[in-house]
C-alpha positions as CSV (number, residue, x, y, z in Angstrom):
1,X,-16.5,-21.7,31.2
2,X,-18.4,-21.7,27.9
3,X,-18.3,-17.9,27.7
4,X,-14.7,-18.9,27.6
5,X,-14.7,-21.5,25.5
6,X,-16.6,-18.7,23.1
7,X,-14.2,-16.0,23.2
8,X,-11.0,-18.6,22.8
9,X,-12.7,-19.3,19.2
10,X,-13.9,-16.6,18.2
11,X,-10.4,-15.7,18.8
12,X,-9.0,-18.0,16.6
13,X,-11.4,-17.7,13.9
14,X,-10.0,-13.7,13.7
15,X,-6.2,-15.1,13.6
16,X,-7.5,-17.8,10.9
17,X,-9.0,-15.2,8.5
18,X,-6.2,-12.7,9.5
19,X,-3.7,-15.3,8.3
20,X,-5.9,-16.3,5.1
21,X,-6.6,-12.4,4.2
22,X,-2.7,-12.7,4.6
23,X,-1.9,-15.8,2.2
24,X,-4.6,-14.2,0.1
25,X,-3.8,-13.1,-3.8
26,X,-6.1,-11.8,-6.5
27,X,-4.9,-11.4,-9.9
28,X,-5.6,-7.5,-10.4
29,X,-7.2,-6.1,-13.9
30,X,-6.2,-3.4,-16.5
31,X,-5.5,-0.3,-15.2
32,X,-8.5,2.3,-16.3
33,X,-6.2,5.5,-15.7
34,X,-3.9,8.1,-17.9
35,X,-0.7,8.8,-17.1
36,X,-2.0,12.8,-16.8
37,X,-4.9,11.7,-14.5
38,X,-3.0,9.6,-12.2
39,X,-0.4,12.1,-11.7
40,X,-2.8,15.2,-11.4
41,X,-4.0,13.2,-8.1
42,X,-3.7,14.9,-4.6
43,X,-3.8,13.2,-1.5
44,X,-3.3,15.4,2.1
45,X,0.1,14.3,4.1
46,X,0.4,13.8,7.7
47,X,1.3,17.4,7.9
48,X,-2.2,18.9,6.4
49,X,-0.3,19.8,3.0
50,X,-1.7,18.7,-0.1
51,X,0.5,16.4,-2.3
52,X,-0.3,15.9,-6.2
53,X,1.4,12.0,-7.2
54,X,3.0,14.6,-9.8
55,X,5.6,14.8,-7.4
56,X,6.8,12.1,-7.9
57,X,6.7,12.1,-11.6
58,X,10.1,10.6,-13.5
59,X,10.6,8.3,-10.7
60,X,9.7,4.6,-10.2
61,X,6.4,5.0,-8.0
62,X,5.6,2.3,-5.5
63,X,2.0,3.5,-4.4
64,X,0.7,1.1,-1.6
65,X,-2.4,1.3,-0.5
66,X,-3.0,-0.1,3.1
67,X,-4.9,0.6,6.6
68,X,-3.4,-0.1,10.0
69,X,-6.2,-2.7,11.3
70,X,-5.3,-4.8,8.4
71,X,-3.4,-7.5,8.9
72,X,-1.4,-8.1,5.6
73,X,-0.7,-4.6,5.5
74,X,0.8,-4.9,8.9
75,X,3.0,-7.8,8.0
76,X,4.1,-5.9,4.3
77,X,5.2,-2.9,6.2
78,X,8.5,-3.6,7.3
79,X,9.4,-4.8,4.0
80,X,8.3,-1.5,2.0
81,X,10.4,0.3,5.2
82,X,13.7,-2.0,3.8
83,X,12.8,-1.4,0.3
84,X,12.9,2.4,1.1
85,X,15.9,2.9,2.4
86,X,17.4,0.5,-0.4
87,X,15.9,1.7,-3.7
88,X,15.6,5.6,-2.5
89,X,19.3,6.6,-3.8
90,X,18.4,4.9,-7.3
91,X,15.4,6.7,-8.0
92,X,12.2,5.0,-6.1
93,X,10.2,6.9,-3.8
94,X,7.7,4.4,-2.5
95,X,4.3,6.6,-1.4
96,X,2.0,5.0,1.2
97,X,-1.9,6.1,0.9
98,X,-3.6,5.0,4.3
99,X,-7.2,4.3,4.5
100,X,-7.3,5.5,8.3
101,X,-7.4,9.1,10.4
102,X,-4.3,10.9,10.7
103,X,-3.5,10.3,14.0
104,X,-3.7,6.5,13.5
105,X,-1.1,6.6,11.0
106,X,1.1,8.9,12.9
107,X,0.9,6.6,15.4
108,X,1.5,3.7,13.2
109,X,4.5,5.5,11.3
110,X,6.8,6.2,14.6
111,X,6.2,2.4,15.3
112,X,7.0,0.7,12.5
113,X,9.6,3.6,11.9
114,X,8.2,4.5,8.9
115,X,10.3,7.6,7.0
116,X,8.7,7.1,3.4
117,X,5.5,9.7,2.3
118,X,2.1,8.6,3.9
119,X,-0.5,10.3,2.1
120,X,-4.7,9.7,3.8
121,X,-6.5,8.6,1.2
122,X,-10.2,7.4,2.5
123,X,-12.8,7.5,0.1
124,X,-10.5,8.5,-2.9
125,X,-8.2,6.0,-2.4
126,X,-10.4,3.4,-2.9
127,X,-11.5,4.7,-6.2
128,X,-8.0,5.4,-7.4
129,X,-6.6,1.5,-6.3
130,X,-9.8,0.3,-8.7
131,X,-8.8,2.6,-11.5
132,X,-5.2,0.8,-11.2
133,X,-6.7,-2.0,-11.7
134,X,-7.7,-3.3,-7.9
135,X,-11.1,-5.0,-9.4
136,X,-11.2,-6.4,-5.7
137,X,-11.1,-3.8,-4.0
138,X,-8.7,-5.6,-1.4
139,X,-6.1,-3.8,0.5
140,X,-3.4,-4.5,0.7
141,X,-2.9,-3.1,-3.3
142,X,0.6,-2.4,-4.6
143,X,1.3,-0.5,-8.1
144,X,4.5,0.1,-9.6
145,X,4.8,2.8,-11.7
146,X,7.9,3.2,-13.8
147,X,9.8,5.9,-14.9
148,X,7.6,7.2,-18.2
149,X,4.7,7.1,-16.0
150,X,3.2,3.4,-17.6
151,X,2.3,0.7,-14.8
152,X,5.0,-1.9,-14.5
153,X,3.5,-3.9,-11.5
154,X,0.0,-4.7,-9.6
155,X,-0.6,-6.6,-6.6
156,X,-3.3,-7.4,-4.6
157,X,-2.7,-8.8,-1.0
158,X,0.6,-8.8,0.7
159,X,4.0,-8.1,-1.1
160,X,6.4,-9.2,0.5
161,X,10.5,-8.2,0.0
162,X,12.0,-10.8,-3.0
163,X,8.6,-10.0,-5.1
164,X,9.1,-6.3,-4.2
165,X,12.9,-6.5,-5.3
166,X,12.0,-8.5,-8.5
167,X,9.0,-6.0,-9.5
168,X,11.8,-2.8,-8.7
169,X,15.4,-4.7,-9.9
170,X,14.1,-4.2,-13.6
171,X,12.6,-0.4,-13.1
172,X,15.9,1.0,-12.3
């Protein structure tokens, strides 16, 4: 009965902080990065291929930085999934850098349906996200990077669709 009693709040405390990480935003500071440096960046795909954030260069650049045991990131997803197929015809490739092993993201991608870039970040990621301007080091961190390569947009925590559409409407 008591180990229980244990278990049934130890479960709630992990939905409470879950939904607190989720309500959770952090004003982000000044991004610490040139245009040349972000860009020259390389991140490995899910297929083992090294991709350079050049790539993407002369298109608005929604880099979101998440993890698939994170909460907020979970509950963001489906929104950057809309936002994909909506904004990808006008010139907005959105480019997800996971903080987990591949096959967890795989596995994550065919369930959320995922058809956007997912780039494994680890380490690097983390450093890059600070460099943006992710002073907190949170996740989930989104930055917006318009079309001459200058950073339009930082969020730390969960974005969620209208802020996602009000960051992009403007970029296009």
């Amino acid at each position: 009965m008591r180990s229980g009693w244990l278990l049934a709040s130890a479960a709630l405390l992990a939905l409470a902080i879950g939904l607190g990480f989720g309500l959770w935003k952090t004003t982000p500071g000044t991004p610490e990065i040139s245009q040349n440096r972000l860009y020259a960046i390389k991140f490995t795909d899910l297929d083992g291929k090294m991709q350079q954030l050049g790539n993407w260069r002369g298109k608005v650049l929604v880099l979101n930085f998440w993890a698939t045991w994170c909460p907020p990131c979970r509950e963001e997803i489906p929104d950057f999934v809309q936002a994909d197929a909506a904004f990808r015809d006008k010139g907005v490739a959105i480019v997800g850098i996971a903080l987990d092993e591949r096959g967890q993201v795989l596995d994550f991608a065919k369930t959320f349906g995922i058809h956007y870039p997912l780039l494994l970040g680890g380490m690097d990621a983390y450093d890059l996200a600070a460099k943006l301007g992710n002073t907190s080091k949170g996740i989930p961190f989104t930055a917006i990077i318009d079309r001459q390569g200058k950073v339009a947009y930082l969020g730390v925590g969960a974005v969620r669709k209208k802020e996602l559409e009000k960051a992009l409407l403007p970029l296009l």
